[in-house]
N, C-alpha and C positions, 0 to 999 in steps of 0.2 A: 971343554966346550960347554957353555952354557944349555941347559934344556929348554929346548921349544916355549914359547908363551902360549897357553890356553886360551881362547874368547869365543864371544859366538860370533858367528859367520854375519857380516851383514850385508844390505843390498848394494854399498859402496863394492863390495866386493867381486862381484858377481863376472865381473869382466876378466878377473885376475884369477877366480876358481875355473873361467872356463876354459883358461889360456895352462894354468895346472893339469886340468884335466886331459887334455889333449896334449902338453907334454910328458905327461907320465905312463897314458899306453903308449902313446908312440914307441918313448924309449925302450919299455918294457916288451913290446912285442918285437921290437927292431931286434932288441939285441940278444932275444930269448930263440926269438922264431921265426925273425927274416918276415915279422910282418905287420912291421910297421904302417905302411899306405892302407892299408884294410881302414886306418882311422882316419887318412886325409889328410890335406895340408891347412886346413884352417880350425882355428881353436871356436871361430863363431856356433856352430851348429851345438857346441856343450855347453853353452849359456844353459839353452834349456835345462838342466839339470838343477842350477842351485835356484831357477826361479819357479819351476815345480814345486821345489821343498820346500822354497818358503812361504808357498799359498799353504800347500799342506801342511806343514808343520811348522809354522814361526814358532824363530825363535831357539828351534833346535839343534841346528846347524853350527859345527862346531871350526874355529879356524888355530893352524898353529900356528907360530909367525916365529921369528930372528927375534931375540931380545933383545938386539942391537942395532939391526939395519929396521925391522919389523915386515921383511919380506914374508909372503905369504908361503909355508913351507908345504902345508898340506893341509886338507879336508877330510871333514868326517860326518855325514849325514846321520841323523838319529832319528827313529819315528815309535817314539811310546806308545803302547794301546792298551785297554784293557785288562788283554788278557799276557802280553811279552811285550817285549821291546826288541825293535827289531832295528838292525844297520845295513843301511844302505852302504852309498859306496865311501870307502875309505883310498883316498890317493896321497900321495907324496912325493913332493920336488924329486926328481932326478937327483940334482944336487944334493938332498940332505938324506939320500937314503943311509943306513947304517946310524940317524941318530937318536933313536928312538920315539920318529916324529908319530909311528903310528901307534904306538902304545901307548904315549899319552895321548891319542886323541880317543881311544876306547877308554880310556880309566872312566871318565866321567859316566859313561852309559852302564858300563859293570857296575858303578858304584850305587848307579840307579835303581838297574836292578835288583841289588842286595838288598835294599833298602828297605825297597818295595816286593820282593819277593816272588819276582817273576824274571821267567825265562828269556834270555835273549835268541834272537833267531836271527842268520843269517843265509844267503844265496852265492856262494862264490866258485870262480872256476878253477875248476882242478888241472887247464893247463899252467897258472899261476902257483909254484907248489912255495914262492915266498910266503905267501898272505895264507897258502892253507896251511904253512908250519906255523906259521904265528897264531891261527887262530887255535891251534890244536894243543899247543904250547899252555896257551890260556884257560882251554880245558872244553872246548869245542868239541862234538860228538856228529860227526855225520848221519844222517837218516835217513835220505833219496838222492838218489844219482840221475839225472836228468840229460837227456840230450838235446842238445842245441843246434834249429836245424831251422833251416831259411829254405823259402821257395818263391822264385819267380813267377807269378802267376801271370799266366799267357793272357793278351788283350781279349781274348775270344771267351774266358772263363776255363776253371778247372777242368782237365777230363774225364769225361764217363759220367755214369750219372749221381745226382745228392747220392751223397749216405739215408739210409733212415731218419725220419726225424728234422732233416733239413729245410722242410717245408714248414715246419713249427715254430724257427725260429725266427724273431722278430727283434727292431730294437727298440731299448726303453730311454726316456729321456726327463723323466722327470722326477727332481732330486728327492721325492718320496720315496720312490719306488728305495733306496739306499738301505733303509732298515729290511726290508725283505730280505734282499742280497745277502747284508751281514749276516742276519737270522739262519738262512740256508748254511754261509761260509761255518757259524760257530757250531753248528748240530752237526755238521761233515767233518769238517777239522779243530774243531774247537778253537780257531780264531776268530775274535770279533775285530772287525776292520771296515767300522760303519763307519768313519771318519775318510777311507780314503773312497767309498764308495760315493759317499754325498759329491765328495771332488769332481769324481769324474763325472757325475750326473749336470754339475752344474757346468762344467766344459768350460771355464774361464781362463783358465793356462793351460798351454797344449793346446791339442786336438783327439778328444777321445770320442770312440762310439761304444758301447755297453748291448750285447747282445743275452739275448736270455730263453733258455726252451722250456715249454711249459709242457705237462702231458695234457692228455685228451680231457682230467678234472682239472684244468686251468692249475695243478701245482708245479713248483719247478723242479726239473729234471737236472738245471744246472746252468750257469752264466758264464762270458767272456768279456771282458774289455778289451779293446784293441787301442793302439796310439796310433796314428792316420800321420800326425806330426813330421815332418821331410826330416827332423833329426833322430826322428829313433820312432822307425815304423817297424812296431815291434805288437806281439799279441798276448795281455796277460794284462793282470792276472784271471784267474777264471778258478772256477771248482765245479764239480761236474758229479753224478751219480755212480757214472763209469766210463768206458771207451764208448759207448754206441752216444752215449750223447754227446759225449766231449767229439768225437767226427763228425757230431751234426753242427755243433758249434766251430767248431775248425772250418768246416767247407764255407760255411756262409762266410764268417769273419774273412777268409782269405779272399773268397768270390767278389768280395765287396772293396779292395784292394786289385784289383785288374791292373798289370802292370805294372806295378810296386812290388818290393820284395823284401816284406816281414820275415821278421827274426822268432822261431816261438821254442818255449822251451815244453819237449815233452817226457814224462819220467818213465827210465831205462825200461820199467815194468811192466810197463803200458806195451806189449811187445804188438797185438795184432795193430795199435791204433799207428806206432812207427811205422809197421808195413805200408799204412793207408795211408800214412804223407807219403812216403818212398813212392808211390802209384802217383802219386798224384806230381810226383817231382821234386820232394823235397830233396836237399842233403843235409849232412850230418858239418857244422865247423866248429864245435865247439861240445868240452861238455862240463858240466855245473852239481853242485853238489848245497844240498839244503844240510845246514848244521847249526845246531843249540847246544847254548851253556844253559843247563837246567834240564828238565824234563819237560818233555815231548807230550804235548797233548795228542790222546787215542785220535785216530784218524782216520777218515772210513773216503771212499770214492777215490777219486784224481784231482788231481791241481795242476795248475800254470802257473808257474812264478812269473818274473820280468825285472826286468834293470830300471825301471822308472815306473811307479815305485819301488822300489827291493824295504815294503815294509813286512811282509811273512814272515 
């Protein structure tokens, strides 16, 4: 059997990755975990995905195809930065699973990496143990375990009262404010990721709000992004000084979603700030693990990852 044909993803495409997309968890959670419907019967709501990527990263986006029929086998999002290169999500046909659609669609990014001399970073969940033997295979090194935990926030607002801090937080919206954000992200985790912060500030695909606490010297304590988006109302990324800010920036982010029910991911370590969703109603469906080929930049406070972007 022929190997996959490489190219980039284009906006022709976009119907047919997001018809991919929603074929492939289905299958994969159908026949792993009997839980398939969790993703729905329409493939429309995963558009959003490959037309996020390509405001943020044209150009990146990588497609396999049939070197015969030239059917769309599978996708692979890529988002380079400064300081790593990071991948998003990687899907593949039902049908072509077993043919090595997903490793060549990593060759290209690893190869970027070498090149260039920086670390790849990824977010992937560890009920999927395919993609986390593949990535481990490659030579992937796990470094935070994360839980994955959604709450339905009552019409009336969260219960009990703010956390500390909660009255501080406010949102920003103007696509300067971008280099602040990154400047905090790279001093705390050594990522720079002013390119996806510009994104969200200027709100042109999707629906993002950007929330940020400042202490009583006007510096910041720590940020949130949230997606508001009907296809992926989810809260991240964000970095934070530690648990008291990051449940200031939680309450509000979630307060402001009334009725809706975000998805956020918070890391296993963080033990009192999990108790304080759990209070507040969260649960637990999932859980996620951050992993690099290369070396790990020192890393001080909390983080939010998130599935749109998964550039970390």
């Amino acid at each position: 059997m022929l190997p996959p044909t490489i190219r980039p993803l284009l906006a022709s495409d976009h119907a047919a990755t997001a018809h991919l997309l929603h074929r492939s968890l289905v299958e994969w959670y159908q026949r792993h975990l009997n839980q398939g419907a969790r993703f729905g019967d329409s493939p429309v709501p995963f558009r959003l995905f490959p037309e996020v990527y390509a405001t943020l990263d044209p150009g990146e986006a990588l497609a396999a195809c049939d070197p015969t029929s030239g059917d769309l086998l599978g996708v692979c999002f890529i988002h380079p930065r400064p300081t790593h290169i990071a991948l998003g999500i990687v899907a593949t046909a039902p049908e072509a699973q077993g043919r090595g659609v997903a490793r060549a669609l990593l060759a290209p990014a690893l190869d970027l990496a070498r090149r260039t001399g920086r670390p790849v970073r990824l977010v992937s969940s560890l009920l999927n143990l395919d993609s986390f033997s593949l990535y481990s295979r490659l030579g992937f090194v796990p470094h935070t375990l994360y839980q994955d935990l959604t709450l339905t926030v009552p019409a009336a607002g969260l219960p009990g009262a703010p956390p500390p801090g909660a009255d501080r937080v406010r949102l920003v919206t103007d696509p300067a404010e971008a280099s602040r954000l990154a400047a905090f992200e790279l001093a705390w985790q050594g990522l720079d990721r002013t390119t996806d912060y510009t994104f969200f500030l200027r709100n042109t695909v999707g629906d993002w709000r950007v929330w940020v606490l400042e202490n009583a010297a006007g510096e910041l304590e720590g940020f949130l992004v949230a997606s508001q988006h009907p296809s992926c109302v989810m809260l991240g990324p964000g970095v934070t000084r530690g648990e008291t800010a990051a449940a200031a920036l939680l309450w509000r982010a979630l307060d402001a979603q009334r009725g809706a029910s975000p998805v956020f991911l918070v890391p296993c370590t963080a033990s009192g700030l999990v108790r304080q969703c759990y209070a507040w109603g969260a649960r637990n469906v999932e859980l996620h693990a951050a992993q690099a080929l290369g070396p790990v930049a020192p890393a001080r406070g909390l983080t939010f990852p998130t599935f749109l972007p998964e550039s970390g």
